[in-house]
C-alpha positions in Angstrom: 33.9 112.7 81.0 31.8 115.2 82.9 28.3 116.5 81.9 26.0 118.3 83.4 22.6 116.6 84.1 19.3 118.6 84.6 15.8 117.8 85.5 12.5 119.5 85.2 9.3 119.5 86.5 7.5 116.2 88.0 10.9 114.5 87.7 12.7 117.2 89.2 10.6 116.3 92.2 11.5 113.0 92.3 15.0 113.8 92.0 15.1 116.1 95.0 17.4 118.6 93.1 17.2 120.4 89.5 21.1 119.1 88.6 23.9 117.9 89.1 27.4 117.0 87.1 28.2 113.4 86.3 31.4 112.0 85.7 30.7 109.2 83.2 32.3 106.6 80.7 29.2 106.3 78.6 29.5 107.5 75.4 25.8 108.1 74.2 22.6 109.9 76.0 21.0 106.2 76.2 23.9 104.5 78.0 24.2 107.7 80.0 20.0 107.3 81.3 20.6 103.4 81.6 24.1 104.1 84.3 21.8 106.3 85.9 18.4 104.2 86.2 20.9 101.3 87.1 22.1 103.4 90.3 18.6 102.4 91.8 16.3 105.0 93.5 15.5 107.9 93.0 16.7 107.8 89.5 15.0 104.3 88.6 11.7 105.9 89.2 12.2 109.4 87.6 13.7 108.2 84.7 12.4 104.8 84.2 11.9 103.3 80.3 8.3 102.6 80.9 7.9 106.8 81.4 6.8 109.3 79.2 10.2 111.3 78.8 11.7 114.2 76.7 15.4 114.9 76.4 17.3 117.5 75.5 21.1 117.9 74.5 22.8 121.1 74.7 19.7 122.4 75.0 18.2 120.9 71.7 15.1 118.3 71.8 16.5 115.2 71.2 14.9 111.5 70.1 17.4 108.9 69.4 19.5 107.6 72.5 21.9 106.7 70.0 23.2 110.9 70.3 27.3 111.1 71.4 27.7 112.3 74.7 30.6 115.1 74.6 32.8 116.4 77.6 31.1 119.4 79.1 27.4 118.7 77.6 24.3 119.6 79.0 21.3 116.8 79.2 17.8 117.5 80.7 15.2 115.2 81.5 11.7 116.6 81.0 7.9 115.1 81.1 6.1 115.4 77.7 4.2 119.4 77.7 1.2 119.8 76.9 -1.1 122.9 76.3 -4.6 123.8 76.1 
């Protein structure tokens, strides 16, 4: 399937680019970051599991990794905001 990958801020600078579109067989946001991470660098670092990380799915805050990837979705990768 295809989905369309965006990142934001700190780890848009790692990245090197604010998106791109992935063609995938994973079928959940977690297995979707782990294919990614296991690509090596750049997207080990950006997007590594010891990170503070935020994701979003069809632009909706998401927590569980366990949520169904679906052909044509949206997933951004954001650090944690905080105000003051």
């Amino acid at each position: 399937m295809q989905v369309t990958v965006k990142y934001f801020a700190s780890i848009r600078e790692v990245m090197g680019h604010s998106q791109e579109i992935i063609h995938t067989e994973a079928l959940t946001v977690g297995q979707l970051k782990a294919e990614l991470i296991a690509k090596g660098d750049p997207y080990a670092t950006a997007l590594s599991s010891n990170k503070a990380l935020r994701m979003a799915f069809n632009q909706l805050l998401i927590s569980s990794p366990d949520t169904p990837l679906t052909e044509g979705a949206e997933l951004a990768f954001f650090p944690p905001v905080t105000g003051g």
